[in-house]
C-alpha positions as CSV (number, residue, x, y, z in Angstrom):
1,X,-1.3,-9.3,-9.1
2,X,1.1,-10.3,-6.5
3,X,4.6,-10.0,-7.2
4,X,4.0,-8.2,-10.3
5,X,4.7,-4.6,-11.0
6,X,2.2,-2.2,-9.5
7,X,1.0,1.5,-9.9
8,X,4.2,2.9,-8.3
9,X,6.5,0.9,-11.4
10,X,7.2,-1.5,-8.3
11,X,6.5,-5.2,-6.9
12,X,2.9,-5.7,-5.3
13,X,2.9,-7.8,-2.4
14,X,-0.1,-6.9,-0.5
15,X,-3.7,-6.4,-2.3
16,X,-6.7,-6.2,-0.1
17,X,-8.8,-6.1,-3.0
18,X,-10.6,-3.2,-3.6
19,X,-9.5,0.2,-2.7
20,X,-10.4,2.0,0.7
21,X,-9.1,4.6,3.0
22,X,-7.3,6.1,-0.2
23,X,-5.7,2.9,-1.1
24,X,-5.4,-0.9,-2.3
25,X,-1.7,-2.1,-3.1
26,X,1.3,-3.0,-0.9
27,X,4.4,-2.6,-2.9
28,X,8.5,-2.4,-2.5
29,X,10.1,1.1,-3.2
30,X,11.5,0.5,-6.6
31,X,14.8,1.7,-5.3
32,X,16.8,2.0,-2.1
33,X,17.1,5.2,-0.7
34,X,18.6,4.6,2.4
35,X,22.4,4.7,1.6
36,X,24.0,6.0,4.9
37,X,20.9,6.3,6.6
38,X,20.4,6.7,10.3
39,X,18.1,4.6,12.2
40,X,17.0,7.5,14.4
41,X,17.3,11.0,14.6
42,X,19.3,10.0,17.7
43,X,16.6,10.8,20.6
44,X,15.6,8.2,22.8
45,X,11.9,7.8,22.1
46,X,8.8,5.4,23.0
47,X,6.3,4.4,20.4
48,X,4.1,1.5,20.8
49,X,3.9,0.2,17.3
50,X,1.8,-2.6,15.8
51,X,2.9,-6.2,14.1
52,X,-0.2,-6.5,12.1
53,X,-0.9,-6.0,8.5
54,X,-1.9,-2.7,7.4
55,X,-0.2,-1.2,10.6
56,X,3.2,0.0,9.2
57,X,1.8,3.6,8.0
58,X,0.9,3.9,11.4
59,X,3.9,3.0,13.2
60,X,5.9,5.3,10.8
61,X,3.6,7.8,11.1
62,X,3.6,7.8,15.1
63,X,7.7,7.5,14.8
64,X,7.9,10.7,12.7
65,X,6.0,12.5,15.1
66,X,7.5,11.2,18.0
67,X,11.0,12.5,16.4
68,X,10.2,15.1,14.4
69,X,12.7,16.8,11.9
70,X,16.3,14.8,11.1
71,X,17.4,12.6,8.7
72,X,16.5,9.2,9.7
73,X,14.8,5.9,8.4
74,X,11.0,6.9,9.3
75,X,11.0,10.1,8.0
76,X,12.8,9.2,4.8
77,X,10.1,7.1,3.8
78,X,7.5,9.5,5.2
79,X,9.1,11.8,2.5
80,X,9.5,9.8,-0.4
81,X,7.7,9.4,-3.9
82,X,8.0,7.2,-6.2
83,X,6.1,7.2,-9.2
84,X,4.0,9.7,-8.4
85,X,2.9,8.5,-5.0
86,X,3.8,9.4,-1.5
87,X,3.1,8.0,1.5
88,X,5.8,5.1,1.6
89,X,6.5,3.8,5.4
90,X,8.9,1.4,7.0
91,X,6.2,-2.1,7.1
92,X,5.0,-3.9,10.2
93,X,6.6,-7.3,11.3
94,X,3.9,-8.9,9.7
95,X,4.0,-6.9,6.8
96,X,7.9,-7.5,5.8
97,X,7.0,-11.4,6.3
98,X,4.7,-11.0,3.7
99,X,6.9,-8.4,1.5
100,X,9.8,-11.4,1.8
101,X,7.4,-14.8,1.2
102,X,6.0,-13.0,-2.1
103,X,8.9,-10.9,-3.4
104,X,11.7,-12.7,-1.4
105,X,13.7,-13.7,-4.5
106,X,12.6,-10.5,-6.4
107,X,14.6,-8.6,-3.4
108,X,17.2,-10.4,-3.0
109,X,18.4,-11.0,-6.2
110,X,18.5,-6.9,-6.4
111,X,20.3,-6.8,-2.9
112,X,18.2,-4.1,-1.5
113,X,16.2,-3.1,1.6
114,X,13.5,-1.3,0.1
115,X,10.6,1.2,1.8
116,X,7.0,0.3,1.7
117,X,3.7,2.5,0.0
């Protein structure tokens, strides 16, 4: 099923095979929604994040509540749906590796940076 369309109407990149914890599917956002968007809500902040697959939610969550209300990257995703589902994040270092080595040509030929769910 990698790097074809998943439950969201997007790219899957990521299955762990069965699903747990509410979940099974790594995909792209299907769009780009971050036209103009800031990095940060512009307050200094420290998060420790994780590299590791599966540890992107985390990071995004731990960002959002770290910075709380604005308009920036983290919380856009934290926000977003796309068909039908929330819960789209920013990925980990290791997760983008992956996202580019499956759908690498997929993305770029749409020349977009895309969310995560």
């Amino acid at each position: 099923m990698r790097g074809e369309p998943g439950p969201s109407g997007s790219f899957v990149f990521y299955n762990k095979g069965k699903t747990a914890k509410g979940w099974r599917y790594l995909e792209d956002a299907p769009e780009d929604a971050s036209s103009g968007i800031r990095w940060s809500n512009g307050t200094a902040i420290e998060v420790e994040t994780g590299i590791d697959m599966c540890s992107g939610k985390g990071n995004t969550d731990a960002t959002v509540k770290a910075q709380g209300s604005g308009s920036y990257a983290a919380q856009l995703c934290h926000k977003q749906s796309y068909g039908g589902f929330l819960g789209w994040f920013l990925p980990s270092t290791d997760e983008l590796d992956l996202l580019y080595g499956v759908l690498g040509a997929k993305i770029r030929d749409a020349n977009s940076h895309r969310a995560v769910g």
